[in-house]
Structure formats: structure tokens, C-alpha cells
LONU-536314 format. One record per residue: residue number from 0; z, x, y of N, C-alpha, C in turn. Coordinates in steps of 0.2 Angstrom, whole numbers, always signed. Atoms other than C-alpha are relative to their C-alpha. Last residue first. Layout:
# LONU-536314
i / n.zz / n.xx / n.yy / ca.zz / ca.xx / ca.yy / c.zz / c.xx / c.yy
NUM / Z / X / Y / Z / X / Y / Z / X / Y
...
# end
This chain:
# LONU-536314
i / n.zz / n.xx / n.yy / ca.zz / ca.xx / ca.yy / c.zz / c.xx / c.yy
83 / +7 / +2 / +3 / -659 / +355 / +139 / -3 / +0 / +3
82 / +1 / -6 / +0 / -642 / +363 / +147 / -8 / +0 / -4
81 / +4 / -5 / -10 / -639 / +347 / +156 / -3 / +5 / -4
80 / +8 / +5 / -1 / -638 / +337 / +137 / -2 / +4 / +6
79 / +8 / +0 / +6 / -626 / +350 / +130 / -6 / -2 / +3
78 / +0 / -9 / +0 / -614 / +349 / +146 / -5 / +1 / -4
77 / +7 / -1 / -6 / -616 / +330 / +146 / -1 / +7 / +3
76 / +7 / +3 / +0 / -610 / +331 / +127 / -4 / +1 / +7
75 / +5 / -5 / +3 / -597 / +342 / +132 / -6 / -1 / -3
74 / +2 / -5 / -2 / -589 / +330 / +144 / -4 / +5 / -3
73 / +6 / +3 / -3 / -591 / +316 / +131 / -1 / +5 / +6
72 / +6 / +1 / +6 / -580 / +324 / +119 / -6 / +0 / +3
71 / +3 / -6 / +3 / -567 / +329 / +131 / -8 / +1 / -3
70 / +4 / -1 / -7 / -567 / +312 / +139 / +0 / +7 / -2
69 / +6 / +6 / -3 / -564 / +306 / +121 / -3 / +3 / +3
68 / +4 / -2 / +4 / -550 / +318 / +118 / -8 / -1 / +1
67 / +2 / -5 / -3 / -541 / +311 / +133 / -6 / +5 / -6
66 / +5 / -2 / -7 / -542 / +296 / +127 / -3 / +4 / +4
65 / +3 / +0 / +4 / -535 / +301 / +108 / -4 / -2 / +7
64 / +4 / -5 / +2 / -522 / +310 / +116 / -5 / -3 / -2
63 / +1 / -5 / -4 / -517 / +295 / +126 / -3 / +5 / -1
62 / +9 / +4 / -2 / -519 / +284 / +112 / -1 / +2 / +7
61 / +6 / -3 / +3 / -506 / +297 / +102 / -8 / -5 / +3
60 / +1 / -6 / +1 / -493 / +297 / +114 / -6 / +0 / -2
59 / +1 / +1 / -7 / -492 / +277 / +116 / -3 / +8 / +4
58 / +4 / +3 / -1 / -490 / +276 / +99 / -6 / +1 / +5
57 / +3 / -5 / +3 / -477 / +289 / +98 / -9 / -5 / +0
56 / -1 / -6 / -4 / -468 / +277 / +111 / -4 / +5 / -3
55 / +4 / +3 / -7 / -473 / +259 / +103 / -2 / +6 / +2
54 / +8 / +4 / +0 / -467 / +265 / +85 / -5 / +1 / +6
53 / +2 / -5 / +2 / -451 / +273 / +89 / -8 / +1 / +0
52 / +1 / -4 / -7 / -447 / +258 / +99 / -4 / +6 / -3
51 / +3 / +2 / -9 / -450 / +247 / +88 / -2 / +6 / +1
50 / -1 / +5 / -2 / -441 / +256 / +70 / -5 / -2 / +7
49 / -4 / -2 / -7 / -447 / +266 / +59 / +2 / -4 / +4
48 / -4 / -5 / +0 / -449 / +265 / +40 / +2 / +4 / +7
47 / -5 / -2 / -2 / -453 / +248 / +41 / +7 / +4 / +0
46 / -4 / +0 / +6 / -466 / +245 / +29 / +8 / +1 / +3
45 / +0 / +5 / +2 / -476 / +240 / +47 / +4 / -1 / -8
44 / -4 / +7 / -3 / -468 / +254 / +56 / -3 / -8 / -5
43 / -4 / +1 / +0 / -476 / +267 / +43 / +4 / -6 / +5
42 / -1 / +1 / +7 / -493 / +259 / +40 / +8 / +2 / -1
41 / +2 / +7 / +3 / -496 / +259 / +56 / +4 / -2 / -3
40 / -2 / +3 / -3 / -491 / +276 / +60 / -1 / -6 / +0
39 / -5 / -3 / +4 / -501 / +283 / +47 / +5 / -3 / +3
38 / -1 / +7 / +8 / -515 / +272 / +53 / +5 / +1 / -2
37 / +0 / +5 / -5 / -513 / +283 / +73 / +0 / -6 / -7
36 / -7 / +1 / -1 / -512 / +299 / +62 / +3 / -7 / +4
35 / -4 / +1 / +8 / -528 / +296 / +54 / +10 / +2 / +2
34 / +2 / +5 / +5 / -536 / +293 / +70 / +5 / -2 / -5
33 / -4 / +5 / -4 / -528 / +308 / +80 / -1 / -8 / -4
32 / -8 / +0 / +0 / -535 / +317 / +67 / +4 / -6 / +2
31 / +1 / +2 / +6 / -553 / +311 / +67 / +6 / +0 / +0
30 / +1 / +8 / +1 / -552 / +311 / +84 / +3 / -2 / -5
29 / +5 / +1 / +8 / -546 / +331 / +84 / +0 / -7 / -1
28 / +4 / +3 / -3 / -537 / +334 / +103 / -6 / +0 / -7
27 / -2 / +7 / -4 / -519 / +339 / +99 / -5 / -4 / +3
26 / -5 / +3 / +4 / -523 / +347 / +80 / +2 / -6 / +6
25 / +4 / +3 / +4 / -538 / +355 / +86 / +5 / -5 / -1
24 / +5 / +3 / -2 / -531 / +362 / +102 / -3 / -7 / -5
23 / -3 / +4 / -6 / -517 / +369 / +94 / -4 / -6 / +1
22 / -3 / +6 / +4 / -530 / +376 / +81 / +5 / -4 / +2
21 / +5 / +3 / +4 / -540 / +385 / +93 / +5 / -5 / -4
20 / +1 / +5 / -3 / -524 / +391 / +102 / -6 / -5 / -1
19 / -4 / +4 / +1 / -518 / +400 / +87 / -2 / -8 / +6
18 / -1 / +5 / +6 / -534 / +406 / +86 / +6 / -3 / -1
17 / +7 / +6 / +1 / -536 / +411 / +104 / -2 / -3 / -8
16 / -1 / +4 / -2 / -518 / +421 / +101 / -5 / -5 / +2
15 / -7 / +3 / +4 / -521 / +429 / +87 / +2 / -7 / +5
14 / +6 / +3 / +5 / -539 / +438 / +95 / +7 / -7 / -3
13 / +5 / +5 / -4 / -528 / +441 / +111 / -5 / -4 / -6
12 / -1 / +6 / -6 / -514 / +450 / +101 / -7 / -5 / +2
11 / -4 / +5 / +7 / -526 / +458 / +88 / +4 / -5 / +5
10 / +6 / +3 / +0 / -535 / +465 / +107 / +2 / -4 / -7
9 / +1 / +6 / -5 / -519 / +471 / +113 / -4 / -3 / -3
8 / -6 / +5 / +0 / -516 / +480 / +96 / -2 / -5 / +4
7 / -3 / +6 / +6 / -531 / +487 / +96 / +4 / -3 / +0
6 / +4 / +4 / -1 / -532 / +495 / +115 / -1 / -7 / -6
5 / -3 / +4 / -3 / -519 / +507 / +113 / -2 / -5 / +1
4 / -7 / +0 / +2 / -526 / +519 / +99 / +4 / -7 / +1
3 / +0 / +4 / +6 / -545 / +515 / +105 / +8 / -4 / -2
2 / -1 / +5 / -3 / -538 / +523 / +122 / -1 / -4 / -5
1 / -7 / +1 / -1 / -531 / +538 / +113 / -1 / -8 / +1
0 / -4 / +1 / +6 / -548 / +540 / +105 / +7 / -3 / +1
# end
């Protein structure tokens, strides 16, 4: 019983904390995301509510994440396809 007592909290922590890292995760490796943030940014510097630099460098952020995403994507693809 005792050990019950002691053992929920920890396990709310750890539940809390893999869903904040799930959506972490989602927000800095989600295509579709990184996509619609990558137009947004577009559509901001070319109405020119940013300037160049701002532009290039958050750019240059987001086609990184959207690379690294990819080889995310296509690793667990060849992980599904092995497990066939």
C-alpha cells in the first residue's frame, strides 16, 4: 500500500513528462507543421513584416528541421518494412 502511496506521483510525473515530450517532438519534427510554418514565413518577409536576415536565419532553422524530420520519417518506414 505504502509503496502504491509513493509510486503514483512518480509515475504522473513520467506519464506528464512523455506527453509533454510527445508534443515537443511533434511540433519540432511534424512535416505538415514545419510546411505551414515555412509559407508563413514566406508570406511574412515578402509583405515585409520581417526583414532579410530574420528571414534567411529562421529559414535556415526550419529546412533543417524539416530535413531532419524526413530522415526520421524514412527511418521508421524502413523499420516497418524490416518488421514484415
Amino acid at each position: 500500500m505504502l509503496h502504491k502511496l509513493i509510486s503514483a506521483p512518480i509515475n504522473l510525473v513520467i506519464k506528464i513528462g512523455e506527453k509533454v515530450k510527445e508534443e515537443a517532438d511533434k511540433e519540432l519534427y511534424d512535416l505538415p507543421t514545419i510546411q505551414q510554418k515555412l509559407i508563413q514565413l514566406q508570406m511574412m518577409y515578402e509583405l515585409g513584416e520581417i526583414p532579410e536576415e530574420a528571414y534567411k536565419a529562421k529559414e535556415e532553422d526550419l529546412i533543417i528541421r524539416y530535413e531532419m524530420a524526413k530522415r526520421m520519417e524514412m527511418e521508421q518506414w524502413e523499420q516497418m518494412t524490416k518488421k514484415k
